[in-house]
N, C-alpha and C positions, 0 to 999 in steps of 0.2 A: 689841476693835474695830479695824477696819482704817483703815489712813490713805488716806481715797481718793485725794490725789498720787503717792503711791508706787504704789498696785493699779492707776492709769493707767498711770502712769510703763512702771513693768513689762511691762502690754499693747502701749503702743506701741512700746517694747524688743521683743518677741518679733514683733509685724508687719512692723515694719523690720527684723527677724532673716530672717523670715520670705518676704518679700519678694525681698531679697537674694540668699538661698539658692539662690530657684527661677529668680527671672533668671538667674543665674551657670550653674544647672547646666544649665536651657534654651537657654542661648548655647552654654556647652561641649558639650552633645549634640548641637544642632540648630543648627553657626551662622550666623546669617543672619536669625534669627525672631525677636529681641527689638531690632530696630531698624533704622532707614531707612524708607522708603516704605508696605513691606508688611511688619507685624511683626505679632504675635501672643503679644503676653507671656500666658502660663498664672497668673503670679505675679498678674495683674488681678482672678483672683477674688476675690484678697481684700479688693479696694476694696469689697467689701457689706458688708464688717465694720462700714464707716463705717453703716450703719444704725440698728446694736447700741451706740455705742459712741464717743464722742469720742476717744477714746485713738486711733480709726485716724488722723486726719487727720496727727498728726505722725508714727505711724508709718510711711504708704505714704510720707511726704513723704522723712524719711529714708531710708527701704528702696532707693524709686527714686535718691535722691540714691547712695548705699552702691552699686546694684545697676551706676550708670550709670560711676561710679570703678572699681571692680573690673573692670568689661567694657571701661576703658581708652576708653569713649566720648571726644569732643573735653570741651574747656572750657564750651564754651556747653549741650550735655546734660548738665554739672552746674547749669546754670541752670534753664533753660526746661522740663528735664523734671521735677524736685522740682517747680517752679512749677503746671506743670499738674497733677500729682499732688493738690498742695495745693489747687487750688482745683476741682478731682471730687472730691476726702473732702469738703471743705466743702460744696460744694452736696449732695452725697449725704445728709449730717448733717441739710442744712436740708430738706432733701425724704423725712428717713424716713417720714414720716407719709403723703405722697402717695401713694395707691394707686388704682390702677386693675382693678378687679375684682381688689383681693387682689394685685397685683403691681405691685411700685417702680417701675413704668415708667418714668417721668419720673425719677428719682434713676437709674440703669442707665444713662439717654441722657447722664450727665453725664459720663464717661470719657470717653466717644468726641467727646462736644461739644468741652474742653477740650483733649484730647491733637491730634486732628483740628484744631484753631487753630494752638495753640501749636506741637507739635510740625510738624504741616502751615506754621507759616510758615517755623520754623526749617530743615526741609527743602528748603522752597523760598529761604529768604534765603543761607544760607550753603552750600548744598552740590549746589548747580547749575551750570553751565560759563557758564548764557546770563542769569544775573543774574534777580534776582525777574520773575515775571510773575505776574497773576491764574492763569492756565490752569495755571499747573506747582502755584502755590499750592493751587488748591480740588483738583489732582489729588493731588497728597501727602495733602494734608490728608482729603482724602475718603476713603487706602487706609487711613490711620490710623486714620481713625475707623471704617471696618468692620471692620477687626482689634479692636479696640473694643468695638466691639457685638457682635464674635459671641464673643469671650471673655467678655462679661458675659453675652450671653441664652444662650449653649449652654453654659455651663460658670458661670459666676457664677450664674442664679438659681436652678436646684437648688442651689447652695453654699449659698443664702440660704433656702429653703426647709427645709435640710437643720440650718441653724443656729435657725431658726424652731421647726421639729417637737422637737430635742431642748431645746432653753430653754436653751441654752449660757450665754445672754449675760444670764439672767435672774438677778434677785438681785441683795441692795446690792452682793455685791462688783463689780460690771458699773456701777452706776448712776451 
């Protein structure tokens, strides 16, 4: 028998690995795309994990916290980006069940809710010349959350479909 602490433990070890990885090698290949205004992390697919699986919420939490250190981000995206990461697994967790004809919809809209806040205020609070406004705010915030959404619907829910058809996450060792 398995110790389920440890066969979590482990899972969120390899998403936070995993996570990590693809941030890092998406900034060194392309840089410019996993941060600021208009980013497009590829490493978001695996915020669907959170559907299958508790083990994601501390893994993206650390992944991003890991992905955001390594890419020499400021001090405050070791804050506010964990933060938001943290609380899309979580609501993803709490909305696996939610579906809409067969698709997470509502759990999908949680990335781009949270990062599009958080990350959209932190863009506009500290890294504007003309100090916080609404208009620079919902405008951050809104490129964020379409990087967001289109990494979760064009690329995240075949991932989720893809994890679905083969029963990856099925089985006590998953539960």
């Amino acid at each position: 028998m398995r110790n389920k602490n440890v066969v979590r433990l482990t899972q969120a070890a390899v998403i936070a690995a995993l996570y990590a990885v693809l941030t890092i090698a998406q900034s060194t290949l392309l840089p410019g795309t996993v941060s600021g205004d208009i980013q497009f992390r590829v490493s978001e697919i695996l915020c669907v994990i959170a559907f299958f699986t508790p083990a994601a919420i501390p893994g993206l939490t650390v992944g991003c916290l890991l992905a955001n250190l390594l890419a020499g981000l400021g001090a405050i995206d070791l804050i506010l980006g964990p933060l938001a990461s943290l609380l899309a697994a979580l609501t993803m967790w709490l909305l696996r069940n939610v579906r809409i004809k067969g698709v997470p919809a509502a759990g999908l809209l949680m990335p781009a809710l949270w990062n599009g806040l958080i990350v959209g205020f932190e863009i506009a609070f500290f890294f504007t010349d003309g100090g916080f406004t609404i208009p620079v705010f919902l405008t951050a915030g809104g490129f964020v959350a379409l990087g967001e959404l289109a990494v979760l619907f064009v690329l995240g829910l075949p991932f989720c479909k893809v994890i679905e058809k083969t029963g990856i996450f099925k089985g006590k060792q998953f539960a």
